[in-house]
DODREN-254815 format. One record per residue (C-alpha): z, x, y; residue number from 1. Coordinates in Angstrom, 2 decimals. Last residue first. Layout:
BEGIN
- Z X Y NUM
...
***
This chain:
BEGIN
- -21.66 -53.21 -44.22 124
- -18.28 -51.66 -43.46 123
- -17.38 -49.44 -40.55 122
- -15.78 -46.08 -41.31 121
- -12.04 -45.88 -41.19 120
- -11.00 -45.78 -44.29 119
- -13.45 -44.27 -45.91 118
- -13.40 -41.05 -43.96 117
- -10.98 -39.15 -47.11 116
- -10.95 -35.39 -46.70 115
- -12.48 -35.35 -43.27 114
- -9.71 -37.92 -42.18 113
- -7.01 -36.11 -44.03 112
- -8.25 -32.17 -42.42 111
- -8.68 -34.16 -38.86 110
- -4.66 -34.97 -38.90 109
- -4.06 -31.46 -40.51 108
- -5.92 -30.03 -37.61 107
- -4.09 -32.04 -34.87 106
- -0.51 -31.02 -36.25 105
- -1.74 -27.57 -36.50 104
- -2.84 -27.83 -32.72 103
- 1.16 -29.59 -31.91 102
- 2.77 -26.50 -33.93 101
- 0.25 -24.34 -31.73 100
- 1.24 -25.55 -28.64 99
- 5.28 -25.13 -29.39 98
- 4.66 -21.82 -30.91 97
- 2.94 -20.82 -27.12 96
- 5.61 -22.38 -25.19 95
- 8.44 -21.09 -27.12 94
- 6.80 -17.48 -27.32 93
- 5.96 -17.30 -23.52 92
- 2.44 -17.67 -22.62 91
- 1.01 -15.68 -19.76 90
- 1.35 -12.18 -21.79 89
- -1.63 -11.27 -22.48 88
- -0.72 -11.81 -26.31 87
- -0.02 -15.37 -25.62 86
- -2.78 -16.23 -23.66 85
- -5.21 -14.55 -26.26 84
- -3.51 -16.85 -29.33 83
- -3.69 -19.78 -27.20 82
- -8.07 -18.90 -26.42 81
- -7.76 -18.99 -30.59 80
- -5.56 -21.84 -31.24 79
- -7.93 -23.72 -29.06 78
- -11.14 -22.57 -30.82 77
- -9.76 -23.72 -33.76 76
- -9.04 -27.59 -31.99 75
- -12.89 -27.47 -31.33 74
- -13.81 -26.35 -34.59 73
- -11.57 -29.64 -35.89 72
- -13.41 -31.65 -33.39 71
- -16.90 -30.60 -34.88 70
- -15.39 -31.30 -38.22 69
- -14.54 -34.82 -37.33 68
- -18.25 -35.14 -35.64 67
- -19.73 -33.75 -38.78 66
- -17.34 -36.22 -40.99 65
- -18.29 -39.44 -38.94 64
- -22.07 -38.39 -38.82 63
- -22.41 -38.10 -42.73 62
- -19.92 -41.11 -43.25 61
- -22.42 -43.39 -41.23 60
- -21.29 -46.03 -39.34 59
- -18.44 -44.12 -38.29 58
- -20.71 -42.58 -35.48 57
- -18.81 -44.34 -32.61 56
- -15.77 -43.01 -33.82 55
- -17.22 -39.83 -34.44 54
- -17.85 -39.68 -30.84 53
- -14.32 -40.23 -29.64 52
- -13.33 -37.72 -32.06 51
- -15.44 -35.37 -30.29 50
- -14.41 -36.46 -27.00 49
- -10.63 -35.76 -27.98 48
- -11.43 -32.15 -30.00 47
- -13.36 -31.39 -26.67 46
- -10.62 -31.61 -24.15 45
- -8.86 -28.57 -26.01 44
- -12.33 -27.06 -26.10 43
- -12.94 -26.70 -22.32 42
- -9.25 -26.64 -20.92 41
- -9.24 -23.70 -23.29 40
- -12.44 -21.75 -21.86 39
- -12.32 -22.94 -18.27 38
- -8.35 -20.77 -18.13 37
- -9.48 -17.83 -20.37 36
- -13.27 -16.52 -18.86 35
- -13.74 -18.62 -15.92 34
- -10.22 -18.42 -14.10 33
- -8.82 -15.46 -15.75 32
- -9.08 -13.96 -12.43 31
- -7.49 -16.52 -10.50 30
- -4.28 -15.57 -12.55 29
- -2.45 -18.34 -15.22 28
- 0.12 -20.41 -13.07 27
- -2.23 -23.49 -13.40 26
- -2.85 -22.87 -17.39 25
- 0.45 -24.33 -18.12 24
- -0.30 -27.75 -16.61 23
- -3.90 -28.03 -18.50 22
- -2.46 -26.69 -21.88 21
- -0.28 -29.76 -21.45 20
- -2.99 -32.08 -20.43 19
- -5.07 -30.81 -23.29 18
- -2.30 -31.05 -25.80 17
- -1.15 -34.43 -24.90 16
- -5.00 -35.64 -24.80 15
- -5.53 -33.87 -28.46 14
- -1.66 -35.85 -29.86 13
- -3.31 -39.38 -28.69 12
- -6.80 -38.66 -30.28 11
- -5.12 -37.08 -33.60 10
- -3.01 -40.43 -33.80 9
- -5.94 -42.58 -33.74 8
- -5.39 -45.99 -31.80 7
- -7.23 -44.25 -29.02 6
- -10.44 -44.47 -31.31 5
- -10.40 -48.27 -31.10 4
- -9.05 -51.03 -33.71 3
- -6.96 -48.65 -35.67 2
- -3.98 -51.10 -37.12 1
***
């Protein structure tokens, strides 16, 4: 039973994936420090605190979905800084396919909940 937004499934997979993109992005060059590394610790933390605001929003389906779909933008926005860190080179194939298998996991998680809120919205 979801009683709290870390009951979600998409919550618990985002925090795995931020922490892991987190440990990778350690051995990435002090260079890429504010453009790559800031930029996909930023929005793979996001899709967690945006789902932790649509839960608090699930009063309203309106503000549920639009937080859900911010989240999903967030988790695009991943793929995208993965994609770059994999064609530069400081993501090997496994590691990079393994990230992006757990981000498509995430997105098809926020795809059912956009697709159908009504479970999980508050009732009146």
């Amino acid at each position: 039973m979801i009683e709290h937004f870390t009951d979600l499934k998409a919550y618990a997979l985002s925090r795995q994936l931020s922490a892991e993109i987190y440990r990778v992005s350690q051995t990435w060059p002090p260079e890429e420090r504010y453009a790559l590394t800031d930029q996909i610790r930023r929005c793979s933390r996001s899709v967690g605190a945006n789902l932790a605001e649509a839960w608090a929003k699930r009063r309203y389906e309106a503000h549920f979905i639009s937080k859900l779909t911010d989240a999903d933008g967030e988790n695009h926005e991943t793929e995208h800084w993965l994609s770059v860190a994999h064609s530069m080179d400081l993501l090997d194939s496994p590691t990079y396919e393994g990230l992006l298998e757990r981000k498509l996991e995430i997105g098809r998680l926020l795809g059912s909940m956009i697709a159908n809120p009504t479970p999980f919205l508050l009732r009146r």
